[in-house]
N, C-alpha and C positions, 0 to 999 in steps of 0.2 A: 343747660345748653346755651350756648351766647354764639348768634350769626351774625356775620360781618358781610354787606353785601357788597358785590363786584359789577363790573360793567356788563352787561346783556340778562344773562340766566343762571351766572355762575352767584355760588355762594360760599363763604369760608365759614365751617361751624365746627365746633369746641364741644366738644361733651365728657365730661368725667366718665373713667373706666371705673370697675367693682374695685380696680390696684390704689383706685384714689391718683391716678395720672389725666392728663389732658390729655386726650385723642385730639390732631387737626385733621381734618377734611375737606377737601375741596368737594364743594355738593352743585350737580348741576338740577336747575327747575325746572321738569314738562309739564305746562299749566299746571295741575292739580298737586300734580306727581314728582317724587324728588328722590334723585339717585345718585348715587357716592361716585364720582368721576373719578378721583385719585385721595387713598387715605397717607395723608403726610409722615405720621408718628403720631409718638405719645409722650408727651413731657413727664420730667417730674419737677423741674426747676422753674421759677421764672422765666430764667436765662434762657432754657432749652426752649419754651414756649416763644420766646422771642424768635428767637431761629426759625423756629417751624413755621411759625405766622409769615414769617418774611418767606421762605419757602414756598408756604403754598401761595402767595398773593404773586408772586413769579409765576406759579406754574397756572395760576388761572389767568393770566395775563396772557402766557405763550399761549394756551388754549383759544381766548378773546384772537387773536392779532394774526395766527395762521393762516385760518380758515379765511378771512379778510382780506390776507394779501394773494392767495393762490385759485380763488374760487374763482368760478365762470364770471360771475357777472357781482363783482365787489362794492359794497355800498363807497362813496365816495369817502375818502380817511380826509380826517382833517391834517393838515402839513405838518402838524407839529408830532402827529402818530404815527405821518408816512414815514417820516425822519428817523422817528425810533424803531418803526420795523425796520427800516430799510438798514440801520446801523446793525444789525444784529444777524444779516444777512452778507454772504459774500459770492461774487460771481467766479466759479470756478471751473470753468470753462466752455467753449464755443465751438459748439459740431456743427454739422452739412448731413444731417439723419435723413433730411426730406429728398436732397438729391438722389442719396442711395436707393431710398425706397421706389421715388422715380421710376429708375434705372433698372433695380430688381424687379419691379410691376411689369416693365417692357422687355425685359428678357423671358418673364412667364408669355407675354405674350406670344414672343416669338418664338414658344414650344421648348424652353429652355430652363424651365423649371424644375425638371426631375435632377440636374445636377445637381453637386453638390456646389454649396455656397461659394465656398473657396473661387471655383472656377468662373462664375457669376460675377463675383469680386475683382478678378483678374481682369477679365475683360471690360466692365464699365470703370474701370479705372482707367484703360486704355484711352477712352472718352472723358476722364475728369482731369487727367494728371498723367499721360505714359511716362511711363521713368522702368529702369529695372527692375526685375522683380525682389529685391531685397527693398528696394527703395520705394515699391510700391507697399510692400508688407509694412512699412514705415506708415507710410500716408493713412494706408487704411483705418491703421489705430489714433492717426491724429487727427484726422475728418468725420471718421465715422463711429471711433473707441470699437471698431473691433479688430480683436487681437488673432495673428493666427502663429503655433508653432514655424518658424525658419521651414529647421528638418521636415517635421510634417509638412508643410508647404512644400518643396521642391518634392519630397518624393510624389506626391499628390500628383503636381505634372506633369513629370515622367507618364502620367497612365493617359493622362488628359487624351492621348490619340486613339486609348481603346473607342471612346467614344463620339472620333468621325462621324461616322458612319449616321449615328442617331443623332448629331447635329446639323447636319445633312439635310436627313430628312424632316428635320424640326423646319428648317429653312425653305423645302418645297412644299411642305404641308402650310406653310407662314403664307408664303405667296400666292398658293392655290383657295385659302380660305379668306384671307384677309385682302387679298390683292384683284381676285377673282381670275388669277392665271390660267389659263390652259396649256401652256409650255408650247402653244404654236410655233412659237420664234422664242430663242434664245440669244444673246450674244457672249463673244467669245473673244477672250484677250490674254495677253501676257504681261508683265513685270520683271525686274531685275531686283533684286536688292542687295548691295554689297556689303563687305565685310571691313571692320574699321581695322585693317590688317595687312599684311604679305603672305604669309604664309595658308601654305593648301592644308585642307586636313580630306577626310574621304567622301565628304558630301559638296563643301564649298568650293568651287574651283573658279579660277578665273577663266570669264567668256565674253559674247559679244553684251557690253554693258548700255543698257541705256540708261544709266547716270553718268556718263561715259569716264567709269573706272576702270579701264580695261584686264589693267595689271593686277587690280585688285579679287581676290575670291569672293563670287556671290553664290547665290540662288536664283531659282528662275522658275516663278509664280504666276501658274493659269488659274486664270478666274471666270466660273461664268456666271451672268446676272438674267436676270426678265428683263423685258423691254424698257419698265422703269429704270433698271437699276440694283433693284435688289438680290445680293448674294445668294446662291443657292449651294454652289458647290465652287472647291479649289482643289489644286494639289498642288505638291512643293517637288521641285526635281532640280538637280545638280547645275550648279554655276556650267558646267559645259554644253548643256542640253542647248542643242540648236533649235526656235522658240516653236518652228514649222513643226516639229517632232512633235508638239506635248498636246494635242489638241484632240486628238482620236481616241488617246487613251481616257480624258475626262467627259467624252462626250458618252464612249461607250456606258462609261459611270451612272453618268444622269440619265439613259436610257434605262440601266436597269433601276434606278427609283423612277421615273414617272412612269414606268411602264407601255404600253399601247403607241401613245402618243409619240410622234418621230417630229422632234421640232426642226422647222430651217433656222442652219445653225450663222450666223454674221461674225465676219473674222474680217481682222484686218489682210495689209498685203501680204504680211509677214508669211500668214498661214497659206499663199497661194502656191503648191505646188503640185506639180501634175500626180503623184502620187497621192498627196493628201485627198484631191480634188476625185480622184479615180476612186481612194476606199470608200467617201461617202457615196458614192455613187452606187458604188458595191453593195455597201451596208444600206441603199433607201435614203440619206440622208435628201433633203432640198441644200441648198448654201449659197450665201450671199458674200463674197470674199471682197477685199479692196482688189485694182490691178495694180503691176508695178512695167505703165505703158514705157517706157522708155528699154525697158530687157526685151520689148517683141522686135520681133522684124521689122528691118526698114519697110518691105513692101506693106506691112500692116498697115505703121504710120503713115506711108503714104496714102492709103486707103479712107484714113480717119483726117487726113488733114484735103483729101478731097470732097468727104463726100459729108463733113460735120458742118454746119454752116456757126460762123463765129457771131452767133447771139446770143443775147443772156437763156438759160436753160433749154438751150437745142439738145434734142437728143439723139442719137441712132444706136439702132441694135445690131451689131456682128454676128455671124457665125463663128464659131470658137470652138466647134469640134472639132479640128484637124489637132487639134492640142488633148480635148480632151472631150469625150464623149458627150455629147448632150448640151455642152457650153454655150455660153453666147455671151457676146462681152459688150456692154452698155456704156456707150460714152456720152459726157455731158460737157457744154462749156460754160460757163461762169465769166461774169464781167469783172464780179468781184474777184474767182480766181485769178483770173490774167493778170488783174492790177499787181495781186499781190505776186503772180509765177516773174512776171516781167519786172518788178523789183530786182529782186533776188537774181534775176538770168543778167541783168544789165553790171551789176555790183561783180557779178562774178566772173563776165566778161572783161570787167576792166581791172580787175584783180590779177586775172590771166595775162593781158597786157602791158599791164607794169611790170610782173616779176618778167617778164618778158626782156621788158626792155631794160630794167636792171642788169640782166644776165642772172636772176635767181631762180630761175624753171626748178631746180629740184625742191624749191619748197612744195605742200600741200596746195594742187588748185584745181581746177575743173576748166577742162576745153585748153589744158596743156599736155602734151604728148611727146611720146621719145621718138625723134627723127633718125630718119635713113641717112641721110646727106652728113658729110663727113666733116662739113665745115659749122655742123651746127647741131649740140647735142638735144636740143629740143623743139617744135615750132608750136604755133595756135591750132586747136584743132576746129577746124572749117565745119569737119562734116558732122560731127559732134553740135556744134556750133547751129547747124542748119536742124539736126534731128530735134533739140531741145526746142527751135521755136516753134515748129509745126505742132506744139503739143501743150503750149504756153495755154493756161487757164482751162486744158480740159483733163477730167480726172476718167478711170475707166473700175467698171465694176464686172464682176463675172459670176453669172448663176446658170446654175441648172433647170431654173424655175420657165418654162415657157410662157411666153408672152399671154396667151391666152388664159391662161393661172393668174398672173401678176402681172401687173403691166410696168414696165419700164421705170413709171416714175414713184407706185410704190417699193420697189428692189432698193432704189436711192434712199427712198426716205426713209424704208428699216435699216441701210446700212449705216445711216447718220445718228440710231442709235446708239449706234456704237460709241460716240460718247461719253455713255451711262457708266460703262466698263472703265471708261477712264479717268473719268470724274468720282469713282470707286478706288481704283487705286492712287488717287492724288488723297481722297480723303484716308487711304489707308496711309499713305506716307507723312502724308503734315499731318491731320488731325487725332488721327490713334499713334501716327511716329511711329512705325511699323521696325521701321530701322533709327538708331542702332540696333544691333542683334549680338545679347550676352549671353548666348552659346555655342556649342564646337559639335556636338554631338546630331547625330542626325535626328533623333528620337526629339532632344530638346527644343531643336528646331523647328519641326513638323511641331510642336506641343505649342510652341511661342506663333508661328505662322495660323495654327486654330483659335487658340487666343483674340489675336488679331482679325480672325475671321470672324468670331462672335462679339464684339467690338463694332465690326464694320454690319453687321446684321440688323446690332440694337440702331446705330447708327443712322444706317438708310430707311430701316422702320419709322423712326422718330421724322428726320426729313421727307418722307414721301407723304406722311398722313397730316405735317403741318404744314408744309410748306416753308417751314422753317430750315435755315441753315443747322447745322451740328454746333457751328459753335454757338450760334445766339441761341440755340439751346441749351445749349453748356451755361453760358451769360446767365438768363432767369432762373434753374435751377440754382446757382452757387448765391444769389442774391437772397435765398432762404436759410438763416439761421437758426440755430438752436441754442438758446444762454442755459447756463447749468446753473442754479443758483442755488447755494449751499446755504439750509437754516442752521446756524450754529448754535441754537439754545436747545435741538430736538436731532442732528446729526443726519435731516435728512434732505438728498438732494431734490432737485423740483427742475423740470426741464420747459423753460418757454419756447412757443416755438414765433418767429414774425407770425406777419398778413401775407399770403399771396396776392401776389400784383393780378390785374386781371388777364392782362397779357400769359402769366403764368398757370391760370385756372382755364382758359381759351386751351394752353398747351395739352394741360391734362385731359378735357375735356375732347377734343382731338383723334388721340392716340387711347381715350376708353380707359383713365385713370381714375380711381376717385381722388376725389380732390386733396383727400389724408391717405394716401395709401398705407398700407402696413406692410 
């Protein structure tokens, strides 16, 4: 037997077989003890011996230099060995594994775990990359190498709406546990989202747009949140839905998941009409609504411009039951408001003036009007004119909540949450890109609209418990790489991952991450 020793504990040893050939070996040494790591061949020539020897002094080498380069904590290589591993290695590509896992950790959070992946996938993508869903199925596989069928993919969505319902309540169980909600108060808003189109089909129609695409076919999306902000429930109804209409049906909604609890619901003015205002009353509801002062009676106005004193947060409370049972209408004025009403009311006066004096009155203006007199098709309207300033910097609210319940200047300050609802759907249109929308079908839509909604979940979860924006959480996630680095003498890949930054460990830490999640 003739041993040939190698670097560490490996050893090359030769021992004749009963055939009269040379067995090589690669032999590894545990102190005492010694065990055959890889048997190379058996010669019978010289020549084959040479082979083999070369052979095995390779393969105790890759042995020596793996473990070296990939181990936790690697004795220092001297430059001229890092050289030769490092040549014999190649980087074959660069994932984003730790963002996804992120993202899938806070969708478990937010009671969103029993789905299936796919839909998981959809939505925090919404947050890394929104793009169509072909183009997402793209992304998928090149950020995160996972692959999913097309066909299987789409039809999957299709269903994604069976399961409303239990995302829903993933979402009030989210906010009732983790938020410590009791659904006292909710609020309540709408959206538009148009279609990149002309043509109508049976869901999308054109309506009153507030992206103001009039002509074009949209959707028209109630949203309601907690006082923070976070999503609980939506629903998606037809580009023609007048926005006053959509709000009873999703309140009923939420009353039967939270049960007992009847929240006072904060809607802007939109929602203020005497019907709306009567069913909640009907149904128990409280309601904190915007007003829209300038459609009430002159005598009103004149009532609010006597008896308001114009300093900064003067209040007074109305009666408002001649309108509608139990009301009362709370006005305030603002320094700051005025500044900015009296801007805009002076601009738009002398807008009215000029096309005046041009002779251009049928354009668009405010405080021009069509004349009686024969020798003039339009004049300035005075009394228009006079209504608007009595009313300059002061806004009106109207609740059913009596004074003695809430006082005046809480009413204001839950209606200013409202806000949250809107700072919710800005982040669903720029930061998840809600819109454009690559579907016609109404099923596809409501499927893309939930999507969007779990999306907007993970989203205001992540910002409410950091404090963090969405996207600078977006920022320090994507900052965490993955290099794929192929050993090419052993064919196996080895995935490094960076350091998180601390600002990034803070994040997870946070939101009840660990800090590797799986």
């Amino acid at each position: 037997m003739v041993s040939s020793s190698m670097r560490g504990d490996l050893t090359i040893r030769t021992v004749k077989t009963k055939s009269g050939a040379t067995a090589v070996q690669v032999v590894q040494n545990k102190g005492k003890q010694r065990s055959s790591l890889k048997h190379i061949g058996s010669a019978h020539t010289e020549h084959d011996l040479e082979l083999l020897m070369t052979e095995a002094r390779e393969c105790a080498e890759a042995h020596c230099r793996q473990p070296n380069l990939f181990a936790e904590t690697p004795p220092e290589p001297s430059p001229s060995t890092l050289a030769s591993v490092l040549a014999q290695t190649r980087l074959v590509g660069i994932t984003h594994q730790f963002a996804r896992r992120v993202l899938l950790a806070c969708a478990r959070k937010c009671g969103l775990g029993d789905l299936n992946e796919l839909y998981l996938d959809l939505a925090l993508m919404r947050i890394i990359e929104p793009a169509s869903k072909l183009k997402t199925l793209e992304l998928l596989e090149r950020y995160f190498s996972v692959r999913y069928v097309e066909r299987t993919a789409y039809r999957m969505l299709s269903k994604l709406i069976e399961h409303q319902a239990a995302i829903e309540t993933a979402a009030i169980q989210t906010a009732r546990e983790d938020m410590q909600e009791t659904f006292s108060l909710v609020l309540y808003d709408v959206t538009t989202l148009y279609f990149e189109s002309f043509k109508e089909y049976d869901f999308q129609k054109p309506g009153f747009s507030k992206d103001n695409k009039p002509m074009q076919p949209q959707i028209v999306v109630g949203l309601i949140t907690t006082r923070s902000g976070f999503p609980v429930m939506h629903e998606v109804f037809e580009g023609n839905t007048f926005e006053g209409h959509t709000m009873l049906a999703v309140v009923k909604r939420l009353q039967e998941r939270v049960g007992e609890t009847k929240p006072v619901i904060v809607a802007d003015a939109a929602m203020l009409s005497k019907t709306n205002m009567q069913e909640l009353e009907k149904e128990g509801y409280c309601y904190i609504v915007g007003a829209r002062l300038a459609s009430t009676t002159a005598g009103f106005i004149d009532l609010i411009d006597r008896t308001l004193p114009r300093t900064d947060k003067a209040l007074r409370r109305f009666d408002y039951g001649h309108s509608v049972k139990n009301a009362a209408m709370i006005c305030e004025f603002s320094d700051a408001r005025y500044r900015k009403d009296k801007r805009e009311f002076d601009k738009q006066v002398k807008r009215a003036l000029d096309l005046l004096e041009r002779n251009e009155p049928g354009r668009r203006a405010k405080f021009v009007k069509k004349s009686k007199e024969k020798d003039k098709s339009f004049i300035f309207d005075t009394a228009l004119q006079a209504k608007t300033e009595k009313l300059l910097g002061v806004k009106g609210f109207v609740t059913n909540i009596p004074e003695e319940t809430m006082s005046s200047t809480d009413v204001i300050s839950y209606y200013r949450d409202l806000w949250h609802v809107e700072q919710a759907f800005r982040m669903s249109k720029s930061d998840l890109q809600a819109r454009p929308i690559f579907h016609r079908t109404q099923d596809s839509i409501k499927a893309h609209m939930l999507v969007c909604f779990m999306g907007l979940m993970m989203g205001k979860y992540l910002e409410i418990n950091t404090g963090l924006s969405l996207r600078k959480i977006r920022e320090e996630l994507w900052k965490v790489h993955e290099a794929q680095i192929l050993d090419q003498r052993t064919g196996e890949v080895h995935v490094m991952q960076m350091e998180t930054s601390e600002l990034t460990n803070s994040l997870l830490e946070k939101i009840g991450v660990p800090e590797h999640p799986h």
